[in-house]
TORSEGU-796821 format. One record per residue (C-alpha): residue in one letter; z negated, y negated, x negated. Coordinates in steps of 0.05 Angstrom, whole numbers, plus 5000, padded with zeros to 4 digits. Layout:
BEGIN
AZYX;...
This chain:
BEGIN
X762117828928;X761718618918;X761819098961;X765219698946;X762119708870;X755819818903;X756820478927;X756121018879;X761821338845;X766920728862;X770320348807;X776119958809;X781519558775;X787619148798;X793518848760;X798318318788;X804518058761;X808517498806;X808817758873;X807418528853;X800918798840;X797419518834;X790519618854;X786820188825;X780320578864;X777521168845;X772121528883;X771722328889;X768822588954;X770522739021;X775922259058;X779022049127;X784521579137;X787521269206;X794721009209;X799120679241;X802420799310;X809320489297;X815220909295;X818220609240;X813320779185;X812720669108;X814621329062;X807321249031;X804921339103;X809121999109;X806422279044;X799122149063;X799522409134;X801123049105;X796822999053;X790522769086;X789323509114;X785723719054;X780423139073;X778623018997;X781022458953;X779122258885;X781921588880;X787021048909;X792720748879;X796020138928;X801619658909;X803119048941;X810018668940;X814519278970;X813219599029;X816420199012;X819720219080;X826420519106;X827620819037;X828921469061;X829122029009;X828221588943;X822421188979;X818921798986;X820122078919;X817521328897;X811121478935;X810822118895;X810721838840;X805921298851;X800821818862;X802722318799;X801621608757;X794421518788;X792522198777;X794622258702;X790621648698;X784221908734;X785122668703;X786022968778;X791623188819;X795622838862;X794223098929;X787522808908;X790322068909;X791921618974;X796921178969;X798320619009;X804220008998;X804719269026;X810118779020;X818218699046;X820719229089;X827419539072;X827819389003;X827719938947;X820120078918;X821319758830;X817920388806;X818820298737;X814519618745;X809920008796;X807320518753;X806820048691;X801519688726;X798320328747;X797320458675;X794919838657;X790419858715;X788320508690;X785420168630;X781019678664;X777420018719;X769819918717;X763919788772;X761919018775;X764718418809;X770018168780;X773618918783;X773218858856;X776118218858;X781918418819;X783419028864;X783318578927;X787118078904;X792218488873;X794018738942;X794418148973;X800717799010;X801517209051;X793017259051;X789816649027;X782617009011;X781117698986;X776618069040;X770518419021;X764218639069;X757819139056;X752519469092;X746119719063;X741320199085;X735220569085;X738921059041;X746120989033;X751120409028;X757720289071;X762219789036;X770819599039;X776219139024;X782818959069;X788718569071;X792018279124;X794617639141;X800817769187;X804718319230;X797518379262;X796718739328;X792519119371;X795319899330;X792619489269;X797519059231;X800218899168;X793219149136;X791519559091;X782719769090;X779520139040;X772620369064;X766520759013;X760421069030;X755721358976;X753821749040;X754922529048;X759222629100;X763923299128;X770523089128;X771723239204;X765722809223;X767522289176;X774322219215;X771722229285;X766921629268;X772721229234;X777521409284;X771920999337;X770320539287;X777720279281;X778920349352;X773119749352;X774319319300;X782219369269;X785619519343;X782218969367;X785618419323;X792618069346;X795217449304;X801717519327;X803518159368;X807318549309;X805819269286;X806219429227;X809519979199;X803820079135;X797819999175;X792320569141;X784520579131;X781421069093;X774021229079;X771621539023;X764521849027;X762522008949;X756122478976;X751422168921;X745621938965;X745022519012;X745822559086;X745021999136;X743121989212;X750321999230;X748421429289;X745721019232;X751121139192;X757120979252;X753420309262;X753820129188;X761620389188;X762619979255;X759619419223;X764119439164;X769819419199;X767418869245;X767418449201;X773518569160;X778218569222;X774417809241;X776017639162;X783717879180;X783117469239;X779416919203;X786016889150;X791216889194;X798316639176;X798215899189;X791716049217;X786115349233;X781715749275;X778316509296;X778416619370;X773617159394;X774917379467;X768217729496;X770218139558;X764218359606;X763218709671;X769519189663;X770219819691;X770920189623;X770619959557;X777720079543;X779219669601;X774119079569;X778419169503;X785619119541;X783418419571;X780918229504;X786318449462;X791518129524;X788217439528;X787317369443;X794517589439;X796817049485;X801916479453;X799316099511;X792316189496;X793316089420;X797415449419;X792015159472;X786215259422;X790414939357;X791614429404;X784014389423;X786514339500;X781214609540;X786814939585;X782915579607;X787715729663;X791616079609;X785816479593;X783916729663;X792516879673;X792117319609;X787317679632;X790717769697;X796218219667;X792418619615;X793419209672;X785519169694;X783519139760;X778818599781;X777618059834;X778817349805;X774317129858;X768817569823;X771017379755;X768216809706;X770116509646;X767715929593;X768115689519;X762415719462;X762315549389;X756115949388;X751015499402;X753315099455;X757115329516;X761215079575;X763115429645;X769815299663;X769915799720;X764916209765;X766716649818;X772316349851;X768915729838;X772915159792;X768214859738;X772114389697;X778814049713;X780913309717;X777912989788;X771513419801;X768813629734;X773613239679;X766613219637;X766313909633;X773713929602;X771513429553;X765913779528;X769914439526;X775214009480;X769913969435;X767514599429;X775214779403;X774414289345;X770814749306;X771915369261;X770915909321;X772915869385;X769516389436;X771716509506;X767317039545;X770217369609;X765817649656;X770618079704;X765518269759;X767519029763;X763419469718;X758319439663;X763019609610;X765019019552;X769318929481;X770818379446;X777718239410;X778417769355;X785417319332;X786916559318;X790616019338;X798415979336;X800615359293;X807615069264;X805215449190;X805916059222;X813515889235;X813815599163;X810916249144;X815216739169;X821716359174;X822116399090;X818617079087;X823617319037;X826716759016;
């Protein structure tokens, strides 16, 4: 599937060998990036946040295998180097390269392997299919599918790749996004409408509550096909990232299932997104929809502490696969359980045997709504993580 190939001026190229790869992107223009909002961060983020101010890149050089985190002084001098190696490579500079790492925190970055495979991915990097697919798979860790998702317009093309798999939580996770736009966009603009773009789409994904300390997105805008309507152009972004986060969601560790949570009838939209992101996050809520146990009383209690005010006698909730749906609760009013309604818990059950499980949440106290996307909690998970390093 391409995406990012199809927007002028990208090419790409990725390299893996065992558990380390190097993925190669290079695309001059204007460029935005959002990171993450843990404390603890990677040295690569360090380097970009201060070099980001200059809002131009010219290409991307991302390894996966080491997070290059908690390595102090040499990790940063490692992150240095990982963007001198891109730019003799791509003839520019290298406060014209982003660089971004995934992998084990706390171990030492193997440089000497690193910017080998930024050499060799030097040598490959071309605009078609299969050099996309390389580049997304070479970043990827405990992710079972590369990610890829594209938007065209009348006029210009919005296109990216991610990772992410685990360490996922509402300040982004353990992803890494890569956004392009053949678009012509100022670099200030381009970071306000990413900043909202990933505000609705990558904080609104929780597999399992962790932040990251790597978490970036950058966007690339290569100017080739002119100027856009810049509300045209934040719906194609949004959409971009829509659907990237739900393919993070989609893949998560141990992952069966993607639950959406549709909030409605908030008092703000931020409000809508805290109940969302509270009842997706929930283990409670997760473990009841791998277990296909139509126990929505775990839904309604999440929601209950995401900080929002609302009247639970005002509130309702029920389950869809999309097609089909079934009320569980309606103002107060109880719609499935075991004595009254126990046909309406069986048809619920049912509509948690598929792929998707949606819950909308209508709160009764605004006009305001988000939606949050994760997936169900399962023994892999455990399996997962227990041997991460090991």
């Amino acid at each position: 599937m391409q995406s990012i190939c199809l927007v002028e001026g990208v090419r790409a190229a990725g390299v893996r060998e065992g558990k380390y790869g190097v993925a190669l992107i290079e695309a001059s223009g204007t460029a935005a990036a959002v990171f993450t909002k843990n404390q603890v961060f990677a040295e690569p983020v360090r380097l970009m946040r201060e070099r980001m101010a200059g809002g131009a890149l010219d290409g991307i050089v991302v390894n996966a295998g080491n997070a290059n985190v908690f390595t102090g002084v040499q990790g940063y001098g490692d992150a240095c180097r990982m963007a001198e190696a891109a730019a003799a490579v791509l003839g520019t500079v290298p406060e014209r390269i982003g660089v971004a790492s995934t992998g084990v925190i706390g171990r030492y970055m193997p440089i000497e392997l690193v910017t080998s495979q930024i050499a060799e991915a030097g040598g490959m990097l071309r605009s078609e299919d299969t050099a996309e697919t390389d580049a997304a798979r070479a970043i990827m860790t405990t992710d079972l599918v590369e990610k890829h998702a594209a938007v065209v317009r009348n006029g210009f093309t919005v296109a990216g790749i991610t990772k992410g798999s685990g360490m996922i939580a509402p300040n982004m996770g353990t992803m890494l996004a890569f956004i392009y736009t053949d678009a012509e966009v100022p670099a200030p603009i381009l970071q306000k409408v990413l900043q909202t773009a990933v505000v609705r789409s990558f904080n609104r994904v929780v597999v399992d509550g962790d932040t990251s300390t790597n978490d970036c997105v950058f966007c690339t805008a290569t100017g080739r096909r002119g100027t856009p309507d810049m509300n045209e152009f934040q719906e194609a972004l949004e959409e971009v990232c829509v659907s990237l986060a739900r393919q993070i969601a989609a893949d998560g560790e141990g992952a069966t299932r993607l639950i959406e949570v549709r909030v409605t009838g908030a008092p703000t939209e931020e409000d809508a997104a805290k109940v969302a992101r509270t009842v997706v996050g929930s283990p409670l809520v997760k473990t009841a929809v791998y277990g296909k146990d139509p126990n929505w009383g775990r839904v309604i209690a999440a929601a209950g502490r995401a900080g929002v005010d609302f009247d639970p006698d005002q509130a309702t909730v029920a389950v869809t696969d999309g097609t089909r749906r079934v009320l569980l609760a309606n103002k107060g009013e109880i719609c499935a359980d075991d004595v009254m309604h126990p046909e309406a818990l069986v048809d619920a059950a049912s509509l948690m045997d598929g792929a998707e499980v949606i819950f909308e949440v209508a709160l009764g106290a605004g006009s305001a709504a988000a939606t949050a996307w994760g997936c169900d909690l399962t023994e892999q998970y455990v399996e997962i993580n227990g041997k991460y390093t090991t």
